[in-house]
N, C-alpha and C positions, 0 to 999 in steps of 0.2 A: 504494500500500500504506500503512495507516495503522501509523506508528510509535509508540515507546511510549518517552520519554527517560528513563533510569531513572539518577535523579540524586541520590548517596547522599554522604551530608557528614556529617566529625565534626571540631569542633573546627578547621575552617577559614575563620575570622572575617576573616584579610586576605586570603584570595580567593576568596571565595564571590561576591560581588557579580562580578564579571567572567564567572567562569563560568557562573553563571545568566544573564547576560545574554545572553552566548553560547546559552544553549539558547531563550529566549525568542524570540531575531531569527535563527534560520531563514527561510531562504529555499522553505518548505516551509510548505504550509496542512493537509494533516490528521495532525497529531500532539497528542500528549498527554505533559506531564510530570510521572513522578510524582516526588516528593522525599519523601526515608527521609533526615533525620538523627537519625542513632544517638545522640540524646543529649548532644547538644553542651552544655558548662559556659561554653562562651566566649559572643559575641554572633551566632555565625551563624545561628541560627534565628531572631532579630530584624532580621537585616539580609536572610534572606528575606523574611519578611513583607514589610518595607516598599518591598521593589524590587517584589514579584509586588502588592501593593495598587496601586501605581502604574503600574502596567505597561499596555500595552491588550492583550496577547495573556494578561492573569491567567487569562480562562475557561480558558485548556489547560493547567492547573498543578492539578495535585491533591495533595493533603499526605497522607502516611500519620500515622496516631496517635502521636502522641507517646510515647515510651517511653523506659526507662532504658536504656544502655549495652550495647547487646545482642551486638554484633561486626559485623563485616562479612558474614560468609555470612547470620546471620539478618537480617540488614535487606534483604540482596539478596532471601531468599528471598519475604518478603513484599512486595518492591517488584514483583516479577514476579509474582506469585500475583494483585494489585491490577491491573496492565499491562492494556491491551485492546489495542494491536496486533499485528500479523501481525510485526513485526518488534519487538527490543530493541536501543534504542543507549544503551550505558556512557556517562556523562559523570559523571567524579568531581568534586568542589567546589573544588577544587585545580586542574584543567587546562582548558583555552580550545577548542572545537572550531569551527573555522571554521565558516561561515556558511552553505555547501552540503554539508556534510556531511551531514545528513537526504540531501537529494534525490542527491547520488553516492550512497550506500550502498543507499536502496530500488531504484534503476536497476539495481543491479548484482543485486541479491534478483531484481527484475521479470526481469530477462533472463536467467537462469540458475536454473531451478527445481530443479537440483541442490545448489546453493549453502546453507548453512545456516550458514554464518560469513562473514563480510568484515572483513578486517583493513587500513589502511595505512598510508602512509607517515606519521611526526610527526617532527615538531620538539623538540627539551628546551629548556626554557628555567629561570630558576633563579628567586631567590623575589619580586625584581626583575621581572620579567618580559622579562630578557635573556637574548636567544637562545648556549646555551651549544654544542648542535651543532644545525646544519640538517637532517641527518637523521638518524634513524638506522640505518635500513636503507641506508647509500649506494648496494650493492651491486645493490639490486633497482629497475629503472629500468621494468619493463615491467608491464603486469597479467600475471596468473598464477591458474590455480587448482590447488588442489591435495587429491590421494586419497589415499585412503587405499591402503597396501600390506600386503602378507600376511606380508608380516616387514620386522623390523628390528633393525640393530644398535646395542648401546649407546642412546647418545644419544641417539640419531636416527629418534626417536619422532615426532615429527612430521612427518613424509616430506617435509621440507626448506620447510614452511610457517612465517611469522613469528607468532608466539604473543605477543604484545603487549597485555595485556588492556585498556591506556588507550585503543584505539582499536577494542576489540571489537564489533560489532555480530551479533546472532541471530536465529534464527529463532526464534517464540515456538514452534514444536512442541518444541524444546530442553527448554522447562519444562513444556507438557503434557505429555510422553511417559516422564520422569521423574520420579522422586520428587524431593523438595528434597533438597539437599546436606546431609548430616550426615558428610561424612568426610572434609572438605578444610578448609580455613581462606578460600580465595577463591575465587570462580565464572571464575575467564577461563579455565584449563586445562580445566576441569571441562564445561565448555559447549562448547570448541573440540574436547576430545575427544568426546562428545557430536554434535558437529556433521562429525565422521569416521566414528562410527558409521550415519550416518542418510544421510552424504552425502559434499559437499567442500566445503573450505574456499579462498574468492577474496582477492585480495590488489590494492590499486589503488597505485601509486606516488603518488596527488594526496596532496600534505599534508594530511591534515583535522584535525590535533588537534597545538595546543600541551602538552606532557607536563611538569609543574614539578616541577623537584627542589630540596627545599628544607630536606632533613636530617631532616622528621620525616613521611615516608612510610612506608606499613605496606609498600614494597617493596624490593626491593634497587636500586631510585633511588638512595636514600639511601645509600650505597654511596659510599664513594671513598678513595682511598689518606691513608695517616698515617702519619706519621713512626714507629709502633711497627708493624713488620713483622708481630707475632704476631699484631695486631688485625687489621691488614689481612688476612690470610690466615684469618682468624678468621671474618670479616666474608664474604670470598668463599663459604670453604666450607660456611656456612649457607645459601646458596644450593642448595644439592645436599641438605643433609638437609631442608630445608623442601621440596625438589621431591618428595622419598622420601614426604611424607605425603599426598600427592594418590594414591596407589598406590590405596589400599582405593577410595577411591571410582570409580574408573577399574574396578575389575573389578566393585564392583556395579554401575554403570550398562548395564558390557558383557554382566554375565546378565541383567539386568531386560529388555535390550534382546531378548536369546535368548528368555528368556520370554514378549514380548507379540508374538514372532512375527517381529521385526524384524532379525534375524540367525540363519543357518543354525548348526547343530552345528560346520559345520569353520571358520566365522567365528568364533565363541567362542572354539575352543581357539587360532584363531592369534593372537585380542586378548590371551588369557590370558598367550599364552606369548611376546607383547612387551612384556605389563605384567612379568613378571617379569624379561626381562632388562633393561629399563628402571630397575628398583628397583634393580638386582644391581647396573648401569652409576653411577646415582647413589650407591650407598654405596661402591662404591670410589674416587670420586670428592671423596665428603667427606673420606675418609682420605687419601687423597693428599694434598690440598690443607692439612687441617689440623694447625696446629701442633702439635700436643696428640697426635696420635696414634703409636700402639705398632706396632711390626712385628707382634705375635700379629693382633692384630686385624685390620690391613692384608693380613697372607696369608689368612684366613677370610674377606676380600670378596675378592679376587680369587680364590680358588677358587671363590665361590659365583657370580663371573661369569662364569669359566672353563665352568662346568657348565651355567648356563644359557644358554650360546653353542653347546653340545655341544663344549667343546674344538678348536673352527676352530681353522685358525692366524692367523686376523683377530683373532679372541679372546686369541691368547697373544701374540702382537705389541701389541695393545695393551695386555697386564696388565704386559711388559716395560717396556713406555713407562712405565705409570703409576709403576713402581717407580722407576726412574729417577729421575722429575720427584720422588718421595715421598721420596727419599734427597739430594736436594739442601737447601743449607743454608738455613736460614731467608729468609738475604736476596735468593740466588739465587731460591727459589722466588715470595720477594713479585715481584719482576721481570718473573718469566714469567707469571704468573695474574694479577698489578692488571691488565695490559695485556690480558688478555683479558676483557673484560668479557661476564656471560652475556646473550644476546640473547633471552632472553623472561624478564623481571622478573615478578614476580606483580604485581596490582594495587595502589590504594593511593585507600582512602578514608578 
């Protein structure tokens, strides 16, 4: 299957050179990379050039147009609109993807024609290039694919699949079958749900991708405990109101899908009515978590997830839980949530 490296960099002059070298020396002969940097001020789009000028594998490197500071969803949009393979693999300018990673991921495409996502196992490493955890999924040691289900509670939107967009790889029907993203801020939830509607998504434990955190990623990477409790809790629960803004586009993908044929009437209404208690799950979730927040406000999301649960008692056991954790004191609560770190970060290019 011919791949398509979709390698988008902004303002990552101390590790761009590594990373493109990593996509260059694949162990994989029919791919192509395309590179979208957004406009970088620093020297990264110089110190592309002169690695890819020098390179012997430059024929498979194609540059999109140079353009001012456009964001992350529009540079993805047109770095995939430019793609010609059957598959797309994420590789930010920031993180290192091993070497077989091309050839594990199209394997896994090749053998499973249900598959329309592949996620795996990575590494973090910091801005050093010192590995800070080995993995971080430790928990998932086997392959796995995973469906979609016709409900879901709360969080658990993703029917127990790792959503890690540093290590996302797609199917390009993902982006023919869709319009471009206009209602999200980044492509990996956006594509991974996308890749639920169409399909499932596979999971491989092989490490394929060093993930660098190094304070100035656009994701909750960046992310880590400080000595002022408010920030840190500050910092978490942006985590839950940024996940709340991928909502709108998650239900227009899932009518456009109804529309071209690709999902029945009662798949519609079951996507519709897990996006909504999904949005209800995360804004209770911000208020819990944040310091800042009022009891009014905190009871009007927990009723609105009460209702979109139909008032289960799974639903009111956990709106009890969340008051709980929400009435605990500042320091108490940094305690319990630093420690839980979210496991599906948005991306970060």
């Amino acid at each position: 299957m011919k791949a398509s490296i979709i390698f988008l960099t902004y303002n990552q002059e101390k590790f761009v050179s590594e990373a493109l070298r990593a996509a260059l020396e694949q162990d994989f002969e029919d791919y192509e990379i395309i590179i979208g940097d957004d406009g970088s001020t620093d020297a990264t789009s110089e110190i592309i050039s002169r690695l890819v000028d020098a390179h012997a594998r430059r024929h498979l490197v194609r540059f999109l147009p140079k353009e001012p500071n456009m964001g992350l969803v529009r540079n993805w949009n047109r770095a995939i609109a430019a793609a010609r393979g059957e598959v797309l693999v994420v590789m930010a300018g920031d993180d290192i993807s091993s070497s077989d990673r091309l050839a594990v991921t199209s394997r896994i495409f090749e053998d499973n024609p249900d598959v329309m996502v592949v996620m795996s196992q990575v590494s973090i490493i910091n801005e050093s290039g010192d590995e800070l955890v080995a993995e971080w999924e430790p928990q998932r040691r086997v392959d796995s694919i995973h469906r979609a289900s016709a409900y879901s509670f709360g969080l658990d939107f993703w029917h127990g699949a790792p959503t890690l967009g540093a290590c996302g790889s797609y199917r390009r029907v993902l982006s023919t079958a869709f319009s471009p993203i206009d209602a999200a801020k980044a492509e990996d939830e956006v594509f991974i749900y996308r890749g639920f509607l169409l399909g499932s998504l596979a999971y491989t434990p092989k490490n394929l991708v060093k993930w660098r955190w190094h304070g100035r990623n656009l994701s909750m990477g960046a992310w880590s405990e400080v000595d002022a409790p408010a920030t840190t809790l500050a910092t978490v629960a942006k985590f839950y109101q940024g996940r709340a803004e991928y909502c709108e586009q998650f239900r227009k993908d899932s009518r456009q899908a109804y529309d071209q044929g690709l999902l029945t009437a009662d798949r519609l209404e079951s996507e519709l009515a897990k996006i909504r208690k999904y949005e209800a799950a995360l804004r209770l979730g911000f208020l819990t978590i944040s310091p800042t927040a009022k009891w009014v406000p905190w009871l009007a999301a927990a009723g609105r997830f009460l209702r979109s649960h139909s008032l289960t008692w799974r639903a009111w056991r956990h709106v009890v839980i969340s008051g709980i954790k929400f009435s605990l004191p500042i320091r108490q609560k940094v305690r319990h949530f630093s420690s839980a770190r979210p496991t599906s970060p948005t991306p970060k290019t």
